[in-house]
N, CA, C and O atoms as a DFTB+ gen file, in Angstrom:
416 C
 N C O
     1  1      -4.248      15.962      31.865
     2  2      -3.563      16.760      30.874
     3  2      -3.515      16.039      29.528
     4  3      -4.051      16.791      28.714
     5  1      -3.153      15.038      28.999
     6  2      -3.007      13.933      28.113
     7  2      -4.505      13.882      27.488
     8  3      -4.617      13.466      26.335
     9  1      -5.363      14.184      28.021
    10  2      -6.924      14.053      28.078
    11  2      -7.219      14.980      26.993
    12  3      -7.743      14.789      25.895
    13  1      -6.664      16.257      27.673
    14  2      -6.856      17.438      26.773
    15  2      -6.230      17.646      25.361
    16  3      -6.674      18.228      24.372
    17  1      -5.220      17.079      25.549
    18  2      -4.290      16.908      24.151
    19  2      -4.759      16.149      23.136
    20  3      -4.679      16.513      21.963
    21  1      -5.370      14.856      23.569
    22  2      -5.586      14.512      22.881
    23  2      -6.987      14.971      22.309
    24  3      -7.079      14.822      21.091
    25  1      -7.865      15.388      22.810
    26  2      -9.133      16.235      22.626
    27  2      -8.609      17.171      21.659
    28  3      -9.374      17.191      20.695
    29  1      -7.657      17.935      21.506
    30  2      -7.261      18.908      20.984
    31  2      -6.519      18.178      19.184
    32  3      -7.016      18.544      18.119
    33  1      -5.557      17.361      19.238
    34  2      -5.319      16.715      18.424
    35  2      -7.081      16.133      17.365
    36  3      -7.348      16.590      16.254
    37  1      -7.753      15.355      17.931
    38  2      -8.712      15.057      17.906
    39  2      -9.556      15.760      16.915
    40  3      -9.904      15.296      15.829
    41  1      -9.936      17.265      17.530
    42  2     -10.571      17.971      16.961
    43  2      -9.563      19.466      16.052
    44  3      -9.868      20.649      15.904
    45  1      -8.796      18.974      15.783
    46  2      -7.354      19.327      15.017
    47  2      -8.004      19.039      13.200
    48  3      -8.496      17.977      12.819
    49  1      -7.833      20.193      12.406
    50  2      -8.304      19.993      10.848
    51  2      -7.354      19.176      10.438
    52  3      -7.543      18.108       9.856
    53  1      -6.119      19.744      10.783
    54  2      -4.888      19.161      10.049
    55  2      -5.192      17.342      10.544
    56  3      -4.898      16.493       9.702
    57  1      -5.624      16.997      11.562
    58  2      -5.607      15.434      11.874
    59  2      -6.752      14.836      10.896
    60  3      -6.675      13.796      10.242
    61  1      -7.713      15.650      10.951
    62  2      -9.009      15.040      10.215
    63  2      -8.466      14.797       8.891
    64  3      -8.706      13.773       8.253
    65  1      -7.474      16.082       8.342
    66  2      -6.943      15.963       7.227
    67  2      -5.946      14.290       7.147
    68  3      -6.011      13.492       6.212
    69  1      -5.473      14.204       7.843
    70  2      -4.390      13.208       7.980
    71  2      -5.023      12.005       7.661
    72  3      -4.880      11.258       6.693
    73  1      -5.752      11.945       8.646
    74  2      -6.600      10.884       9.038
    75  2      -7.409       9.964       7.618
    76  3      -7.422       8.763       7.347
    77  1      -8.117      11.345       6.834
    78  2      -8.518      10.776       5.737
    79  2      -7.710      10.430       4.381
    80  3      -7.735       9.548       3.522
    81  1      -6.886      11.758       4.693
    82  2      -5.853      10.860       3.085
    83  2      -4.861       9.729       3.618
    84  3      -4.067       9.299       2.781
    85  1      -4.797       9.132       5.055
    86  2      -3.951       7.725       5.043
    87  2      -4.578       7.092       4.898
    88  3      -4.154       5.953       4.703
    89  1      -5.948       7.300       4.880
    90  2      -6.963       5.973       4.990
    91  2      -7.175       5.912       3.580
    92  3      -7.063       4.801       3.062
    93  1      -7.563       7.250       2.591
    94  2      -7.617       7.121       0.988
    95  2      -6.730       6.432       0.538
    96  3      -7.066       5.597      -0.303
    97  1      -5.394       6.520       0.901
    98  2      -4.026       6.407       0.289
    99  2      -3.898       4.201       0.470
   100  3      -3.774       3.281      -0.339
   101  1      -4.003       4.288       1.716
   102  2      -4.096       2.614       2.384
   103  2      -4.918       1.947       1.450
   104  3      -4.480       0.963       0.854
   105  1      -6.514       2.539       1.177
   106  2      -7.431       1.397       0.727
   107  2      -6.908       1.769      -0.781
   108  3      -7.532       0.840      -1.294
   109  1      -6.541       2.119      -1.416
   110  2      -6.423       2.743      -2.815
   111  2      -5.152       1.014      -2.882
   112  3      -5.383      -0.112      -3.324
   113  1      -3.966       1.572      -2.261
   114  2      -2.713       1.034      -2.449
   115  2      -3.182      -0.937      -2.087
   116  3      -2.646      -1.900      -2.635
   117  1      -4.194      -0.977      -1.130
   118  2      -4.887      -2.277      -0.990
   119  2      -5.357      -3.093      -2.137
   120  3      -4.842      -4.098      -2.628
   121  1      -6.803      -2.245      -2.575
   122  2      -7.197      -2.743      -3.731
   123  2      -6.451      -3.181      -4.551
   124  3      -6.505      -4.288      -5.088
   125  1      -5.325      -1.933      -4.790
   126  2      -4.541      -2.584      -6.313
   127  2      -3.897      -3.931      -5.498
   128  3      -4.569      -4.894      -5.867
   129  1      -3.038      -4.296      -4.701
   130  2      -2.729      -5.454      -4.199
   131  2      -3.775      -6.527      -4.500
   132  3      -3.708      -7.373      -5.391
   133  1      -4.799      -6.340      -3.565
   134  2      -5.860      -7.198      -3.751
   135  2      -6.031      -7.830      -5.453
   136  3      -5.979      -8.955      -5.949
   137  1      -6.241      -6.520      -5.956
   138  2      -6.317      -6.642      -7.620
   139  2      -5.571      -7.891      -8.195
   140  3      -5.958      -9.037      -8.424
   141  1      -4.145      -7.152      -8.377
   142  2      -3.085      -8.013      -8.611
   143  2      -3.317      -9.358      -8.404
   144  3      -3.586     -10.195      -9.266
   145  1      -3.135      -9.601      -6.605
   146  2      -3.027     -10.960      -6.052
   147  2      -4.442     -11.969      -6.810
   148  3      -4.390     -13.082      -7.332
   149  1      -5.459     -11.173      -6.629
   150  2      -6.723     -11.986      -7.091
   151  2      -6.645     -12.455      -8.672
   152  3      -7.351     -13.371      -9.094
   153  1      -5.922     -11.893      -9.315
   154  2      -5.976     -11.941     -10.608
   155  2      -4.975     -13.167     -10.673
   156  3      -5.170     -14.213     -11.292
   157  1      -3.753     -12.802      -9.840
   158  2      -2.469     -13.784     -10.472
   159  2      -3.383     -15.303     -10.048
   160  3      -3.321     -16.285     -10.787
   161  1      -4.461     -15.293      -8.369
   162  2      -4.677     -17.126      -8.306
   163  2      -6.085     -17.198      -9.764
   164  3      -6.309     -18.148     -10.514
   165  1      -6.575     -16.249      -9.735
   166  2      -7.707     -16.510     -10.942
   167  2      -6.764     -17.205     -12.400
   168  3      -7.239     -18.082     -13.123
   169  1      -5.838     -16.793     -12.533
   170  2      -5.011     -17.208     -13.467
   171  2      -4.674     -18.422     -13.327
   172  3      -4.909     -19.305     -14.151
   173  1      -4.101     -18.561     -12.278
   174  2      -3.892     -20.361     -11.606
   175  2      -5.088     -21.171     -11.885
   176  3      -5.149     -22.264     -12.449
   177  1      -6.030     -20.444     -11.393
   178  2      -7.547     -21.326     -11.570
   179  2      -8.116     -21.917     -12.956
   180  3      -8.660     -22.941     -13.371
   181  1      -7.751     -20.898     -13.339
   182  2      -8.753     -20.737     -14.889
   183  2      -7.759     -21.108     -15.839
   184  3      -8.109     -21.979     -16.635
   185  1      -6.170     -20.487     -15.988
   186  2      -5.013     -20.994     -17.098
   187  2      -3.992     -21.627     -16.734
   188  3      -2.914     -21.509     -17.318
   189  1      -4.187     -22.430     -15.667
   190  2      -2.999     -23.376     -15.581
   191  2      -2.104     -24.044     -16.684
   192  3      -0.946     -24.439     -16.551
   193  1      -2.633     -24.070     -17.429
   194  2      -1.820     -25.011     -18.919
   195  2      -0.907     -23.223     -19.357
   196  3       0.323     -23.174     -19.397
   197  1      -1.394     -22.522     -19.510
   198  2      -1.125     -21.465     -20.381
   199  2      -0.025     -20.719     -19.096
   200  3       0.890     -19.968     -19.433
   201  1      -0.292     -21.063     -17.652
   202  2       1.133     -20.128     -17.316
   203  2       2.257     -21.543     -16.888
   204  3       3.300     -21.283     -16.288
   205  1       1.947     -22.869     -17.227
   206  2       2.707     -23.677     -17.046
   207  2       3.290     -24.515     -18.022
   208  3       3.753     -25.655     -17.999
   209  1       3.058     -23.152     -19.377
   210  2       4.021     -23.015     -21.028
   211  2       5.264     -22.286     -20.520
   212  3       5.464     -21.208     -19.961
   213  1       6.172     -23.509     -21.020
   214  2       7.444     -22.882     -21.004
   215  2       7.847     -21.089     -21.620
   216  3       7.392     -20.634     -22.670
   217  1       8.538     -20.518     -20.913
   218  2       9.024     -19.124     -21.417
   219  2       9.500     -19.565     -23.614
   220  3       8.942     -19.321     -24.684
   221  1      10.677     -20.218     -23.215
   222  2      10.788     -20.551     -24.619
   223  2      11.225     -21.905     -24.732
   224  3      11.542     -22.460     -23.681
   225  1      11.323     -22.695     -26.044
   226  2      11.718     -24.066     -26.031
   227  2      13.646     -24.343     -25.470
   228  3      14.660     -23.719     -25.783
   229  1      13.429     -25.566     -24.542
   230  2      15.002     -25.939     -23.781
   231  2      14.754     -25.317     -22.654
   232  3      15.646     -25.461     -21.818
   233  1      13.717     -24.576     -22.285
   234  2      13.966     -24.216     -20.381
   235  2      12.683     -24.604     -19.656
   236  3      11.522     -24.609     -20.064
   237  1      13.311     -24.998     -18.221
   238  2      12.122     -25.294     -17.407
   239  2      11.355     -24.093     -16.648
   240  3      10.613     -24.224     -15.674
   241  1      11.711     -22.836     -17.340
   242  2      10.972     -21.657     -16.538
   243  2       9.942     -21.479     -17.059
   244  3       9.942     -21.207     -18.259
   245  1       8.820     -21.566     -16.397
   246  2       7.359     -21.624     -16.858
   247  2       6.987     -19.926     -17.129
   248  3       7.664     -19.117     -16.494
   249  1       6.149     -19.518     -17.865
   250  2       5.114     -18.118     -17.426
   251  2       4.765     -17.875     -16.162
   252  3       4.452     -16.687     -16.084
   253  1       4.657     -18.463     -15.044
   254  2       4.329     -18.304     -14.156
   255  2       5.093     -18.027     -13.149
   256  3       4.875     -17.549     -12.035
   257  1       6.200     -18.461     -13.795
   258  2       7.284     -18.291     -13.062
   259  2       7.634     -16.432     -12.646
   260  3       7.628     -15.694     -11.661
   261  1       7.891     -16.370     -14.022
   262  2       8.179     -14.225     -13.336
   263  2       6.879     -13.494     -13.349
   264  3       6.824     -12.278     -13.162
   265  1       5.806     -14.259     -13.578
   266  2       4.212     -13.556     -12.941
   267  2       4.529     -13.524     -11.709
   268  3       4.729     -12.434     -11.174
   269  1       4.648     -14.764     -10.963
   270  2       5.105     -14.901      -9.338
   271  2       5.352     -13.809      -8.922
   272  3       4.691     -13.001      -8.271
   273  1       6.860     -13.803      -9.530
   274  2       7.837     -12.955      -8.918
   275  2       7.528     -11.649      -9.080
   276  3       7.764     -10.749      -8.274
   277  1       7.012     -11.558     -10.107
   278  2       5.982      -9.905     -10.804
   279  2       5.541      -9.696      -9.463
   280  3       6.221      -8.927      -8.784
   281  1       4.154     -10.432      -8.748
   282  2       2.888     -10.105      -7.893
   283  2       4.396      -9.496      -6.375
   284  3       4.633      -8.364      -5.954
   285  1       4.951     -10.647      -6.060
   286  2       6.133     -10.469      -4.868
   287  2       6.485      -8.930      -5.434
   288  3       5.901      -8.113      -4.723
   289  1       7.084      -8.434      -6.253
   290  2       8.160      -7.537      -6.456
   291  2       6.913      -6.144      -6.563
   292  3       7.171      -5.042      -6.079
   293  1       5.684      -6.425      -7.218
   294  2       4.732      -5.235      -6.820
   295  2       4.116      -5.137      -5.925
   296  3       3.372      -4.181      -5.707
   297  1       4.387      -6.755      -4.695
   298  2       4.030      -6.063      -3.600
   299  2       4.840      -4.783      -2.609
   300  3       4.272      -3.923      -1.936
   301  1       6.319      -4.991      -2.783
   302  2       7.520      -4.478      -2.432
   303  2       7.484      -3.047      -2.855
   304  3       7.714      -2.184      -2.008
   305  1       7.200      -2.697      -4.163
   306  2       6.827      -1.824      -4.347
   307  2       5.698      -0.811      -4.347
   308  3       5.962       0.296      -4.814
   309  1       4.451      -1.045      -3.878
   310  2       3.567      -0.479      -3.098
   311  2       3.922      -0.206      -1.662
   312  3       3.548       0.819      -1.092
   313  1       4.747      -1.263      -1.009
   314  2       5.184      -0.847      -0.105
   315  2       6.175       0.426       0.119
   316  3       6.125       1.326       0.957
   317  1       6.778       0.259      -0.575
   318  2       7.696       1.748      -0.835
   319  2       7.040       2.758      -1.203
   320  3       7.296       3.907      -0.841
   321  1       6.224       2.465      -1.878
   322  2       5.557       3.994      -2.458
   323  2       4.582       4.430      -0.652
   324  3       4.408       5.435       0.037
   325  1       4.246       3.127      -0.602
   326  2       3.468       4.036       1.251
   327  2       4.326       4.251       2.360
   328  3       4.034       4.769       3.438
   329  1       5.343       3.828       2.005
   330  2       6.536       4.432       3.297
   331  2       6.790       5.644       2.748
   332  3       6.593       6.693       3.361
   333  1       7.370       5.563       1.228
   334  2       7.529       7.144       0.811
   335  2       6.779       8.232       1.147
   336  3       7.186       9.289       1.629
   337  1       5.630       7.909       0.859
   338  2       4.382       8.987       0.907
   339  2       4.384       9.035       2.507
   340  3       4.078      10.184       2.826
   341  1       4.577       8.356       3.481
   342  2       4.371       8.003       4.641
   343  2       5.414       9.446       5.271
   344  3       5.016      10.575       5.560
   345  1       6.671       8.952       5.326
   346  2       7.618       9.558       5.792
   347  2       7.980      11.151       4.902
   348  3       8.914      11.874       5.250
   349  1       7.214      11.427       3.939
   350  2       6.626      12.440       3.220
   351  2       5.614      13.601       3.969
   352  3       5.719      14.334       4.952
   353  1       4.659      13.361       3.014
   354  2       3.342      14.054       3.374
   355  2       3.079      13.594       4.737
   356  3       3.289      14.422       5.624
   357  1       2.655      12.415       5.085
   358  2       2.040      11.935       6.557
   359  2       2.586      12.700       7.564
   360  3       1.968      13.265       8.466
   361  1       4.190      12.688       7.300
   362  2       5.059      12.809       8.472
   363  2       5.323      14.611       8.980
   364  3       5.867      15.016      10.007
   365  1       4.648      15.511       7.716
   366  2       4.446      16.536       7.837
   367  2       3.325      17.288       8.058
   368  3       3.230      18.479       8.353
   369  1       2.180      16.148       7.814
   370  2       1.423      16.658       8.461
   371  2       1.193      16.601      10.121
   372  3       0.738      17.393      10.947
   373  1       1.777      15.176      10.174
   374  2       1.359      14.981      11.924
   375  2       2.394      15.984      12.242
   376  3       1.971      16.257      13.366
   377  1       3.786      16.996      12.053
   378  2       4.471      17.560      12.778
   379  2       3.886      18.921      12.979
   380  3       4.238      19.623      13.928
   381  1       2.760      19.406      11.864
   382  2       2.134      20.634      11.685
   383  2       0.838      19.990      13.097
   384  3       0.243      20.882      13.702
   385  1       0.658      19.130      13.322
   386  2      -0.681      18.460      14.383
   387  2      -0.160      19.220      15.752
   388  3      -0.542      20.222      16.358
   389  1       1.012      18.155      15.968
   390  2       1.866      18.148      17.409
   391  2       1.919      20.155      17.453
   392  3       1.278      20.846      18.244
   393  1       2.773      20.619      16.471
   394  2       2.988      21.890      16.583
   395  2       2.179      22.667      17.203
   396  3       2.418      23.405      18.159
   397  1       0.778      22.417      16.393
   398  2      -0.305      23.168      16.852
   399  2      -0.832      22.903      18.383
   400  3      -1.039      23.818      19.180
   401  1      -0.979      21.808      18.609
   402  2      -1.843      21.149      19.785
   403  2      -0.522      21.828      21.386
   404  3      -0.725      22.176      22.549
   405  1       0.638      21.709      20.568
   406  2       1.486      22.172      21.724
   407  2       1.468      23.755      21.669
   408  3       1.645      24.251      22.782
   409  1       1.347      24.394      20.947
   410  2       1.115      26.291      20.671
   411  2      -0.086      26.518      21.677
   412  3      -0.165      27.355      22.576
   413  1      -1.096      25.455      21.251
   414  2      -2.756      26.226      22.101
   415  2      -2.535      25.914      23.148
   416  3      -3.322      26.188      24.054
């Protein structure tokens, strides 16, 4: 029985549908991560002097300092935006899936 369901799910539009915009949505929301992250160590690599200039004269907080915290805090927030979208769209489509696969 389980066999069939899932055969049915499987060959389900609404799943194919699913299927491809989490995977659009994942590598999209990746890249930019990737982006980001690759850029902030290329920066390390290439401008070390320039993000390890003080913010302003009298403090020890470097430029690099809230870049850091920049890359951390937009990772946090990509994350939210794919739970959002997740528990959103995703979560309505798989209930329109189940619906169907249990109707036929």
């Amino acid at each position: 029985m389980n066999d069939d369901i899932y055969q049915r799910i499987e060959s389900n539009a609404h799943f194919k549908e699913l299927v491809t915009k989490r995977q659009r949505f994942a590598v999209m929301l990746s890249l930019l991560m990737l982006f980001v992250y690759v850029g902030f160590i290329l920066l390390i690599a290439f401008a070390p002097a320039w993000l390890g200039t003080p913010l302003h004269s009298g403090t020890t907080v470097t430029r690099g300092i809230p870049i850091g915290i920049g890359v951390i805090v937009f990772s946090f927030i990509l994350t939210g935006i794919y739970v959002w979208r997740a528990n959103g769209e995703f979560d309505r489509l798989n209930r329109e899936i189940l619906d169907e696969v249990k109707v036929s």
